[in-house]
C-alpha positions as CSV (number, residue, x, y, z in Angstrom):
1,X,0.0,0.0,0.0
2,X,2.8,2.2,1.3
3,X,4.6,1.4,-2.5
4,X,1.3,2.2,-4.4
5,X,1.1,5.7,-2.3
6,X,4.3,6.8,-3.3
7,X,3.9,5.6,-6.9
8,X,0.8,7.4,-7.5
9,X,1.9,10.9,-5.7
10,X,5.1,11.0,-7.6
11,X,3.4,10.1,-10.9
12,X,1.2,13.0,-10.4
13,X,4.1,15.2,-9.2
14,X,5.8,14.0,-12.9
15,X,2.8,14.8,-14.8
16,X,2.0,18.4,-13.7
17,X,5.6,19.4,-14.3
18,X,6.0,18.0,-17.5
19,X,2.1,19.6,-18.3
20,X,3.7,22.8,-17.0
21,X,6.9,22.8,-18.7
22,X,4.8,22.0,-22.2
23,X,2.5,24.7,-21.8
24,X,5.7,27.0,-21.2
25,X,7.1,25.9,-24.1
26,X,3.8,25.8,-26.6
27,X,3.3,29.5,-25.1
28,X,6.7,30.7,-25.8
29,X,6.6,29.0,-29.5
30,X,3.6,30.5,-29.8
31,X,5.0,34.2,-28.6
32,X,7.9,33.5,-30.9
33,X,5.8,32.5,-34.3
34,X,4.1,35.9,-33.7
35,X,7.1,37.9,-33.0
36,X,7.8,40.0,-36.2
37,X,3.7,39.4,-37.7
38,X,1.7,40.6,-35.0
39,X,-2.2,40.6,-35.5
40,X,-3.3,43.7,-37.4
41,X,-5.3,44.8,-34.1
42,X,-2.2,44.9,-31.8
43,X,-0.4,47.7,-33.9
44,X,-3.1,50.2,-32.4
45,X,-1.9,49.0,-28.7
46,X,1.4,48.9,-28.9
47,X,4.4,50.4,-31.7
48,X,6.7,48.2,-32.6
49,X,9.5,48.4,-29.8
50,X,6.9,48.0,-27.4
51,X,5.9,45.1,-28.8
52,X,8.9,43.2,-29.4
53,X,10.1,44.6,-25.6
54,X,6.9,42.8,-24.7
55,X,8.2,39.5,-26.0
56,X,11.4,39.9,-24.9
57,X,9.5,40.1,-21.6
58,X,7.1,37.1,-22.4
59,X,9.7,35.2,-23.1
60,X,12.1,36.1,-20.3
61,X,9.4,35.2,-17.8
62,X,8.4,32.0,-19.5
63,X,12.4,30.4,-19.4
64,X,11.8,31.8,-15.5
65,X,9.3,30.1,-14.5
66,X,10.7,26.5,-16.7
67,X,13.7,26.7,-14.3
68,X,11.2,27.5,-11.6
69,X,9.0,24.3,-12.3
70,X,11.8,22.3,-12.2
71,X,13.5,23.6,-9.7
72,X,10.3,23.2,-6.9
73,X,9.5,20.0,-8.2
74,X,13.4,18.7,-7.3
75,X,13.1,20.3,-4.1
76,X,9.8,18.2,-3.1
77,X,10.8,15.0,-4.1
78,X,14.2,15.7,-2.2
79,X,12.3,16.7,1.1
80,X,9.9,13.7,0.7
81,X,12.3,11.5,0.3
82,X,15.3,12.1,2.4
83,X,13.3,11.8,5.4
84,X,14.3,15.2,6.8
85,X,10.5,15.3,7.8
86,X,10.0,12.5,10.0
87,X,13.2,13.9,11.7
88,X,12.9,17.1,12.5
89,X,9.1,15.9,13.4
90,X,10.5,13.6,15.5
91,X,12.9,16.8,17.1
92,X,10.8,19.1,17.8
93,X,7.2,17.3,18.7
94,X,8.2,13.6,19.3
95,X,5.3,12.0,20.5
96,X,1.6,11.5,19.4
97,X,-0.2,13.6,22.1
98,X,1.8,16.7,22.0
99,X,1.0,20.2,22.3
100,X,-1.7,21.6,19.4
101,X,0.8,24.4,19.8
102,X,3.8,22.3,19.2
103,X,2.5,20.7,16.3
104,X,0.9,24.0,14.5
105,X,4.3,25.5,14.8
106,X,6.0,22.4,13.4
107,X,3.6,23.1,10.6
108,X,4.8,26.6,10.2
109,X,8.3,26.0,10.6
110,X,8.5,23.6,7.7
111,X,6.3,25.7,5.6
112,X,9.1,28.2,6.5
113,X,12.3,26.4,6.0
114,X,10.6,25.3,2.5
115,X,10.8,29.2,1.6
116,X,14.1,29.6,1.8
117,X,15.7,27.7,-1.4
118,X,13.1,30.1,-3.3
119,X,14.8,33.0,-1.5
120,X,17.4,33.5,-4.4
121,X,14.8,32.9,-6.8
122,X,12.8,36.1,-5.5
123,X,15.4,37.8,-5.8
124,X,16.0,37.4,-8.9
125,X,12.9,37.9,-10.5
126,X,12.2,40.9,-8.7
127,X,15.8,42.8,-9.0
128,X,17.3,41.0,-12.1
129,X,14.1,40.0,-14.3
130,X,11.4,42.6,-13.2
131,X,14.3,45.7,-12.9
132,X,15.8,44.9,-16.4
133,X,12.4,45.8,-18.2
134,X,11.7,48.6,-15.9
135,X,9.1,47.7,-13.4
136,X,10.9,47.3,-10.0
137,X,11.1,50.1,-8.4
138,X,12.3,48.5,-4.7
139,X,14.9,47.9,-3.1
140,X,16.7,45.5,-0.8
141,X,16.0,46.9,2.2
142,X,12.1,46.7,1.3
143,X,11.9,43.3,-0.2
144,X,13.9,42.1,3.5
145,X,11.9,43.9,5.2
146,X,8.4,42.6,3.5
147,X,9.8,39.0,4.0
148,X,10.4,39.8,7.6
149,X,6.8,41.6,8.3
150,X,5.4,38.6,5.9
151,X,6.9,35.9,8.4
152,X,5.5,37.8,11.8
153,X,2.1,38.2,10.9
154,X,1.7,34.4,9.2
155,X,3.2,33.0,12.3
156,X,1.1,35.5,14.1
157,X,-2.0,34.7,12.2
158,X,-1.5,30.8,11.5
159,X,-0.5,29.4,14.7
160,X,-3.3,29.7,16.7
161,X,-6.0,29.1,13.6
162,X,-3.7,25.7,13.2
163,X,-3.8,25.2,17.1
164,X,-8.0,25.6,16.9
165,X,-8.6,23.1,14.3
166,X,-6.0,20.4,15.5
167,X,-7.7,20.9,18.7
168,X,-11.0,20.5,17.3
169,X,-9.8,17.0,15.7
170,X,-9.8,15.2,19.7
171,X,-12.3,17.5,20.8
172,X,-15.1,17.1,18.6
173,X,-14.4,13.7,17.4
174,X,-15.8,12.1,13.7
175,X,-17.1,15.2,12.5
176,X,-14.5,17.4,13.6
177,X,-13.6,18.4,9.7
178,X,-17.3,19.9,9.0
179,X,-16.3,22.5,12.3
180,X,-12.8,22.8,11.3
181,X,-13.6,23.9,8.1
182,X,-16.6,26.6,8.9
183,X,-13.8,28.0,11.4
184,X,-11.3,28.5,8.8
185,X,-14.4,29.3,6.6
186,X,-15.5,32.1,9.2
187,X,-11.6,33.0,9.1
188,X,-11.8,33.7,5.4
189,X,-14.4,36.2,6.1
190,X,-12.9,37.5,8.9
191,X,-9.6,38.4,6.3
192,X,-11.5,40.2,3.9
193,X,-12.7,43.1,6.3
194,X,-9.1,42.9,8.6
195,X,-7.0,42.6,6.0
196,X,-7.1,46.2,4.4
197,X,-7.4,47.5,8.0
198,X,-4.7,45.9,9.6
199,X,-2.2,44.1,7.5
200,X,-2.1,46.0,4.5
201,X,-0.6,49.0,6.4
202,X,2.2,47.0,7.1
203,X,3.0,46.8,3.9
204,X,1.5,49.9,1.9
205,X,0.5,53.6,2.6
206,X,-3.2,54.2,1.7
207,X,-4.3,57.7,1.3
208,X,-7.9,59.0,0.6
209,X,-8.2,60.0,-3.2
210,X,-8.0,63.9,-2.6
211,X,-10.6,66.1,-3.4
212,X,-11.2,67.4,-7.2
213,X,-12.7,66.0,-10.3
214,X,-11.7,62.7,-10.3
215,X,-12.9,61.8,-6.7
216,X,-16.2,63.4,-7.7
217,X,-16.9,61.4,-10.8
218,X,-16.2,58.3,-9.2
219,X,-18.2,58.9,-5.9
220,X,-21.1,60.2,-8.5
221,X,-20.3,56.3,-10.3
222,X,-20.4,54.8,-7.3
223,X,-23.6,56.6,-6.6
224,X,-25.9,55.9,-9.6
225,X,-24.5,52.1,-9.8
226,X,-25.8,51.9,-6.6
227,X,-22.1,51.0,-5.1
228,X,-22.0,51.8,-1.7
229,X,-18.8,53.1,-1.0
230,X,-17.3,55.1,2.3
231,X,-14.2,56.1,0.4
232,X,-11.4,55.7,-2.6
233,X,-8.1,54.7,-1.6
234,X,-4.9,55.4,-3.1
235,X,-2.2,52.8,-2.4
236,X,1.4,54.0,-3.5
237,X,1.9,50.9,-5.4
238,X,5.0,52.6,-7.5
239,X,7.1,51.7,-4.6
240,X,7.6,48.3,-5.0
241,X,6.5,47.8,-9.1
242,X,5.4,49.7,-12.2
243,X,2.5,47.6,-12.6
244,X,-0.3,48.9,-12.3
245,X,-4.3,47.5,-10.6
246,X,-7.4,48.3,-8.7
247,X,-9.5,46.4,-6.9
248,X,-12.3,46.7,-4.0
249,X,-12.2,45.0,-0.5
250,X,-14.3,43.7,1.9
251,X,-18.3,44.0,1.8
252,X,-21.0,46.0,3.8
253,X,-20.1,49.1,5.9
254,X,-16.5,47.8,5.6
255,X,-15.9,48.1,1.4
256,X,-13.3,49.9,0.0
257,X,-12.1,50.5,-3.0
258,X,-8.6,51.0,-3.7
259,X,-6.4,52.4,-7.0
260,X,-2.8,52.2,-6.9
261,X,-1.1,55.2,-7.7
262,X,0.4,53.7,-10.9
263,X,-2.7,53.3,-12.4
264,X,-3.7,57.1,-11.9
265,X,-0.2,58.4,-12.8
266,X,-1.2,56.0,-16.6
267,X,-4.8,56.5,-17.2
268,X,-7.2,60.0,-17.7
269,X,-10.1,60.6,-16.1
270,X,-12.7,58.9,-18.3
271,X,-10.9,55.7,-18.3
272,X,-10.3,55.6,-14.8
273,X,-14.0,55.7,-14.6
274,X,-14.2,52.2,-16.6
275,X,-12.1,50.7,-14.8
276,X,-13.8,51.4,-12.1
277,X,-17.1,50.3,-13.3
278,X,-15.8,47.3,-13.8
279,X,-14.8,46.5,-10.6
280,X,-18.2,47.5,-9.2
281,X,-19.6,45.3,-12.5
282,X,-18.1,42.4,-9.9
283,X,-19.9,43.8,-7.1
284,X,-23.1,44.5,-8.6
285,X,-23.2,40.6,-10.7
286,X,-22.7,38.8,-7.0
287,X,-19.2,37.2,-8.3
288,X,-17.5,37.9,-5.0
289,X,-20.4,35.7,-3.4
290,X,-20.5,33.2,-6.1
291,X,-16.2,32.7,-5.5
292,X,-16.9,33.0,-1.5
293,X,-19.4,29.8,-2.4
294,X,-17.1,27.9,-4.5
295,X,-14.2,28.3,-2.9
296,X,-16.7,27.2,0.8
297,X,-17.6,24.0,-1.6
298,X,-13.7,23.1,-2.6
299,X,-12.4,24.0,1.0
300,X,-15.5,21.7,2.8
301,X,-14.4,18.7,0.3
302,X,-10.1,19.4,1.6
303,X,-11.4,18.9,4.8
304,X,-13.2,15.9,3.9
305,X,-10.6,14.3,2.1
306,X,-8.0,15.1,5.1
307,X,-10.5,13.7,7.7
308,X,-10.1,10.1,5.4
309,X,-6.3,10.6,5.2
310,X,-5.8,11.1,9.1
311,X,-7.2,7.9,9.7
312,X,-5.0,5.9,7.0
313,X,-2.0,4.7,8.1
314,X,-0.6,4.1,4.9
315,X,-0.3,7.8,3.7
316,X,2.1,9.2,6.5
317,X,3.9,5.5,6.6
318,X,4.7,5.9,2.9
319,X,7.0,9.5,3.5
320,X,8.7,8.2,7.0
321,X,6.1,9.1,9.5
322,X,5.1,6.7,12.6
323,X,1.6,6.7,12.3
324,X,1.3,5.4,16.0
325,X,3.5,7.7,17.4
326,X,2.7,10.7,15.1
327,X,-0.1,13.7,16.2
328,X,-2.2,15.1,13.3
329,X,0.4,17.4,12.0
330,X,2.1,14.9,9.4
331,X,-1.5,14.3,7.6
332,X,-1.7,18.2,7.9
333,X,1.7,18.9,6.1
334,X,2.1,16.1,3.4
335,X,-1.9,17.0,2.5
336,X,-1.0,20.6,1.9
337,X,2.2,19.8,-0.1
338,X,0.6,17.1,-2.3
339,X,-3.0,18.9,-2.7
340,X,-1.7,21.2,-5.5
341,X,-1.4,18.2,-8.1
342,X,-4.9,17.6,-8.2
343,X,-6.3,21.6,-7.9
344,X,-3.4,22.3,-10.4
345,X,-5.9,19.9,-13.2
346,X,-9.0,22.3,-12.1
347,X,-7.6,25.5,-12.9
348,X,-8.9,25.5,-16.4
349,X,-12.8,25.1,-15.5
350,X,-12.0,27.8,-12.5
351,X,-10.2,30.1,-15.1
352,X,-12.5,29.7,-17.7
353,X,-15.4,30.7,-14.4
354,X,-13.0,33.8,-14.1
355,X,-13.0,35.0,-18.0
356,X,-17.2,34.8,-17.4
357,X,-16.8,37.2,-14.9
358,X,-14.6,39.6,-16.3
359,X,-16.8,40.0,-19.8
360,X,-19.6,40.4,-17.1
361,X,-18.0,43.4,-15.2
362,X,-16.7,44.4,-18.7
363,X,-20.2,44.6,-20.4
364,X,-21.5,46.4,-16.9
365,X,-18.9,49.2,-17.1
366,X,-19.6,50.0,-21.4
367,X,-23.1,50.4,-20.4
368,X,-22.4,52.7,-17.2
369,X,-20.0,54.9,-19.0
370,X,-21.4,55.6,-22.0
371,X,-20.3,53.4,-24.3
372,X,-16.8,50.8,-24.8
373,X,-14.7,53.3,-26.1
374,X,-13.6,54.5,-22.1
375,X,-13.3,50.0,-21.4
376,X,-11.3,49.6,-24.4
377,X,-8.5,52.8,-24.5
378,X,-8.0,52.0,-20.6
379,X,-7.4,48.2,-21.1
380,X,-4.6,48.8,-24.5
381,X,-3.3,51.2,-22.1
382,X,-2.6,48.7,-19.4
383,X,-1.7,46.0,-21.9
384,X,1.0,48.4,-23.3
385,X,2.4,49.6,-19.7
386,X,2.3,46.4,-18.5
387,X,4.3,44.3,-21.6
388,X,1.6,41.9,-21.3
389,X,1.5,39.2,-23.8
390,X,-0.6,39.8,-26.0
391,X,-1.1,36.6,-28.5
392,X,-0.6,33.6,-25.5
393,X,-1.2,30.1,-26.8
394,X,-4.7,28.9,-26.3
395,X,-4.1,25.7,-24.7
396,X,-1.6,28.2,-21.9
397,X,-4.4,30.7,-21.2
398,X,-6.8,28.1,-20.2
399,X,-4.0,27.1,-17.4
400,X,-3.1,30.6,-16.8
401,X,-5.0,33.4,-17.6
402,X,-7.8,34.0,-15.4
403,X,-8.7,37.1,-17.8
404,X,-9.6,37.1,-21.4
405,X,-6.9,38.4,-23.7
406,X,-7.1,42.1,-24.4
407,X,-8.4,40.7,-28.8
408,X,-10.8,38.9,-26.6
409,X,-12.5,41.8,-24.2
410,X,-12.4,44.4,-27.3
411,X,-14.7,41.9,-29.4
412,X,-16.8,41.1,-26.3
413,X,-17.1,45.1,-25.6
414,X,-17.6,46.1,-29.5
């Protein structure tokens, strides 16, 4: 049984790294074919040294993230089978009725020393990668000091959530996954509204949009599309990248919504105002509820799935573990390690989910601002600033791209 567990997880780990790696390469063949015969639409977005910097960029980022792939996958089957995790499990909790504390911060401390091979690899795609097309705009100081901030409030955050639910696993008994996962449901929640308030500060300065013209035409959007907002949030984005968003947060009393800096410093007035509208087109079609839903359904059915792992020997035997001397935490670790081979299949029907939503908000902003001409100039904007790719393989955007292509959202709009 033990053989069959490990034959099965590591023919799964081999078949989403050689999916990835083909996608990669179909994309970058793809980028390549199109390189010096764009489509006759693109040459209104972007001139052509824009657009061959763009695929210079494409393809820089694709040979990334091959040597990424790759790397990660090495690193897994190196942890899982050198039986450093049994050790150090062994080291720091030992024995099968340990601390709930102990074993959450075994949990995090894994999760933790995991991050550190990847360390390099941050680096480089923010200072090497990112800075030699233009977009980082931080420095090392910053990028320590978000790692540091990151690691306090996880640890900070994590620990006693992980503590609750292990606890809940002795307490409760059978059925202990339905109330561990409407906790960390509940958490979720909880995030949405905290999150702007309290850990986002850490990271970012937000500033009320200043009064003037802009900040009354989108209150008065917000107004007749029945958005319900308490104020417009300006988040000085331009210190860490030249890319550029906006998005809203939270729901109720406690909804925000914010525009990084960037994006006001690239767009005028009229198309900041689409891009608005089609960020309340999310609010106002129910897609945040409709995720929140989905996301409840996947997350119920992880919880289910570890419930049935925790009580099979075989699964923890397989990577080293004692299953009679072992606490919950092993199931916990090897489960969240191993999950993303199977969510990693699902990511075109949830992409594809995603693209719905987006010709939805897009369709709701043309008809709140008069027409798609304000929808379209805004998103060629942001497809030029951005060097985004602008002709990705099919087969690659169903895998990747959670938004339609920019050919895509002009035809949808016109």
């Amino acid at each position: 049984m033990q053989t069959l567990i490990l034959v099965i997880v590591f023919s799964a780990l081999a078949a989403k790294v050689v999916w990835e790696c083909f996608l990669l390469t179909l994309n970058m063949r793809e980028v390549n074919r199109r390189r010096h015969a764009p489509p006759e639409a693109l040459r209104e977005v972007m001139d052509e040294q824009t657009y061959e910097k763009s695929v210079q960029y494409t393809l820089a980022k694709g040979h990334f993230s091959l040597f990424s792939e790759v790397f990660g996958a090495l690193l897994l089957v190196l942890v899982l089978l050198s039986g450093v995790l049994p050790w150090l499990y062994g080291w720091m909790v030992g024995v099968p009725d340990a601390s709930v504390w102990l074993e959450g911060l075994f949990l995090i401390l894994v999760f933790f020393l995991l991050s550190l091979p990847g360390l390099p690899l941050d680096y480089y795609a923010q200072f090497i990668l990112e800075e030699r097309f233009g977009f980082n705009k931080s420095t090392v100081a910053l990028w320590i000091s978000d790692r540091i901030k990151a690691t306090i409030i996880s640890v900070a955050i994590a620990l006693p959530l992980l503590a609750l639910i292990l606890f809940l696993i002795d307490w409760i008994g059978n059925y202990w996954w339905f109330w561990a996962f409407t906790v960390f449901f509940v958490f979720q929640l909880l995030m949405m509204i905290l999150y702007p308030m309290l850990i986002l500060p850490w990271f970012n300065k937000l500033s009320p949009l200043p009064d003037g013209e802009l900040r009354d035409r989108l209150m008065n959007l917000a107004e007749r599309t029945g958005f319900k907002a308490r104020t417009i949030q300006v988040m000085d984005g331009s210190k860490r990248s030249g890319h550029s968003n906006a998005f809203f947060t939270g729901f109720g009393r406690f909804r925000r919504i914010v525009l990084f800096d960037t994006l006001i410093e690239q767009l005028t007035e009229d198309e900041l105002e689409a891009v608005l509208a089609h960020e309340i087109g999310h609010y106002k079609k129910g897609h945040v509820p409709k995720m929140l839903i989905l996301s409840a359904v996947f997350g119920l059915a992880a919880f289910a799935v570890l419930a049935w792992l925790l009580n099979t020997p075989a699964f923890v035997e397989a990577f080293g573990f004692s299953f009679a001397d072992s606490g919950y935490a092993p199931a916990f670790l090897l489960f969240a390690l191993l999950a993303g081979f199977i969510t990693f299949w699902l990511s075109p029907l949830m992409n594809r989910l995603s693209r719905t939503h987006e010709y939805q908000a897009d369709r709701f902003a043309r008809d709140h601002v008069g027409g798609p001409r304000p929808m379209i100039s805004s998103l060629r904007k942001l497809s030029e600033k951005n060097l985004s790719n602008l002709t990705p393989h099919p087969l690659y955007s169903a895998f990747h791209y959670s938004h339609p292509t920019l050919l895509e959202r002009e035809a949808a709009l016109k």
